[in-house]
C-alpha positions, 0 to 999 in steps of 0.5 A: 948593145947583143943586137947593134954589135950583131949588126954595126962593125962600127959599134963593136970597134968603139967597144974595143976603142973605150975599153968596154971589152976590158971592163965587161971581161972583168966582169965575167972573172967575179968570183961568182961565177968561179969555176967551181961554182959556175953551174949551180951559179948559173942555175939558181938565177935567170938574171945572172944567166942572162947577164953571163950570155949577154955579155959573151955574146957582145964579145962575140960579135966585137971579136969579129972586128979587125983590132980585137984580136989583140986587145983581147989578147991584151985582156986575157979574153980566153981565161975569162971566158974558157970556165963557161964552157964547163957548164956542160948541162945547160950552155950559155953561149957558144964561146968564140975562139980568140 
């Protein structure tokens, strides 16, 4: 799904289409990776790491399409995403800006 968005706008607008977005930044908020414990979190598990870059990434590319800047919105992307960028020792993904 990180490589179709990457390359398809007309997959990444089904994302924002079926709500996909809404559920995987849902996803990001588990209390797993509060922001307290996100670095250490990240740290113990390469499967959770990878899960947290995969699903930013595939928002990342959604957020490049004409209606996700108000479904993120919508969906309060920024406070989602914004504790991943704490994690100064070893960063997931380059956050995007919504």
């Amino acid at each position: 799904m990180w490589t179709i968005t990457n390359r398809c706008e007309e997959a990444s607008q089904r994302v924002i289409k079926t709500n996909l977005h809404a559920s995987m930044l849902e996803n990001l908020s588990w209390k797993m990776f509060s922001a307290e414990t996100l670095a250490a979190t990240l740290e113990q598990s390469r499967a959770k790491k990878y899960f947290v870059r995969a699903q930013i990434n595939i928002l990342h590319n959604v957020a490049r399409t004409d209606m996700a800047r108000s479904a993120f919105r919508k969906c309060h992307a920024v406070d989602a995403v914004q504790k991943f960028r704490e994690v100064k020792d070893d960063p997931v993904i380059h956050l995007f800006v919504v």
